[in-house]
MARLOPA-639969 format. One record per residue (C-alpha): residue number from 1; chain; x, y, z. Coordinates in Angstrom, 2 decimals. Example, Ala and Ser with C-alpha at 12.3 -4.5 7.8 and 13.67 -1.06 7.14 Angstrom:
<nodes>
     i   ch         x         y         z
     1    A     12.30     -4.50      7.80
     2    A     13.67     -1.06      7.14
</nodes>
This chain:
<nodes>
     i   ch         x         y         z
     1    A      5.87    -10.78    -12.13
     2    A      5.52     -6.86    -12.69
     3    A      8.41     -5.60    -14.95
     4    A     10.27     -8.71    -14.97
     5    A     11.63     -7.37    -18.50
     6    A     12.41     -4.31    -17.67
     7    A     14.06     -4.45    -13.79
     8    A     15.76     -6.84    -11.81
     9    A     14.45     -8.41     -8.50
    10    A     16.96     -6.38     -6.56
    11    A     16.28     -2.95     -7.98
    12    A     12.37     -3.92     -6.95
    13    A     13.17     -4.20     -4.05
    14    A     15.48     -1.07     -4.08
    15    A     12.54      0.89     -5.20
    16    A     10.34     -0.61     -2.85
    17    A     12.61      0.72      0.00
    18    A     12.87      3.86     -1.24
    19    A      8.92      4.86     -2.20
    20    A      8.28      3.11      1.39
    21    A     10.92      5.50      3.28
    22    A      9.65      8.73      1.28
    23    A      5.79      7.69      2.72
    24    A      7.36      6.91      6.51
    25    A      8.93     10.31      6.21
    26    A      6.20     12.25      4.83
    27    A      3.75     10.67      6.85
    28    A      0.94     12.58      8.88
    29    A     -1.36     11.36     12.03
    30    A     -3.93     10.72      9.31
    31    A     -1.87      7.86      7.57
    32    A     -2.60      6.00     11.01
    33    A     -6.28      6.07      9.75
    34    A     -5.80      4.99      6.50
    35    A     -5.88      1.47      7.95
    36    A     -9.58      1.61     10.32
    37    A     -9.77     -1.26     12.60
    38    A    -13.00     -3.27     12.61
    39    A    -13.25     -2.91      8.74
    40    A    -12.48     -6.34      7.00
    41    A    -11.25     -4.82      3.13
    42    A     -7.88     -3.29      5.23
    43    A     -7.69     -6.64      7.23
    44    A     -7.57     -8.88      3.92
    45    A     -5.75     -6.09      1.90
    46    A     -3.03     -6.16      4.32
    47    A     -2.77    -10.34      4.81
    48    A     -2.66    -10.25      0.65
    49    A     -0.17     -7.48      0.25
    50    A      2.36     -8.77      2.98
    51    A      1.87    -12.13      1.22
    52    A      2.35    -10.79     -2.21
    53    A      5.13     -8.47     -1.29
    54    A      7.15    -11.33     -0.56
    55    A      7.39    -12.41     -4.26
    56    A      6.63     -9.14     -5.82
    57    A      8.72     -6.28     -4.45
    58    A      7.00     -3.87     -6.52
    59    A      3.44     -4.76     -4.36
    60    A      4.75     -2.47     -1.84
    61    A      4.24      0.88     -3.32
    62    A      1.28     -0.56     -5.08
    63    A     -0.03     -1.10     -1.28
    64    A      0.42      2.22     -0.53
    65    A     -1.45      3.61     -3.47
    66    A     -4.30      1.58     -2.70
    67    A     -4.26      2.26      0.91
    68    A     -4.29      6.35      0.27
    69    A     -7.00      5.48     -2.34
    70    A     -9.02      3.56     -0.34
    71    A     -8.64      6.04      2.97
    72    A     -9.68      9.19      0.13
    73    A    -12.68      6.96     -1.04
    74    A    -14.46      5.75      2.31
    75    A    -15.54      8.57      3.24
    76    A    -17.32      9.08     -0.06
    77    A    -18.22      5.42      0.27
    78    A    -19.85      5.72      3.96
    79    A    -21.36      9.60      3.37
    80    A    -24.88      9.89      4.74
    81    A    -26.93     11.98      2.41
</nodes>
């Protein structure tokens, strides 16, 4: 899929481990609300990604930068003027 050229399934899924280690470690309370519950985009973002990760190592850090852009846009998104 991504980079199938360039980098073998197992270094994917090397880099995958890695990128999601650094964000487990570096992780603060407000990662927790990077995923709101009651919300439906995180709820079907989440079912996709853990489907696509399975075939596409590479989806995980992709995940990640969606979820941090997602939790830097809603409030943005849901601002009352």
């Amino acid at each position: 899929m991504i980079l199938d050229n360039y980098i073998s399934f197992e270094k994917k899924v090397y880099i995958s481990v890695i990128i999601a280690g650094a964000w487990i470690y570096f992780r603060t309370p407000s990662c927790y609300a990077m995923i709101p519950s009651g919300h439906f985009f995180p709820l079907f973002f989440v079912m996709i990604w853990t489907y696509l990760n399975y075939y596409e190592p590479l989806f995980l850090p992709i995940g990640l930068f969606v979820l941090i852009l997602y939790s830097k846009l809603l409030p943005m998104i849901h601002k009352t003027p």
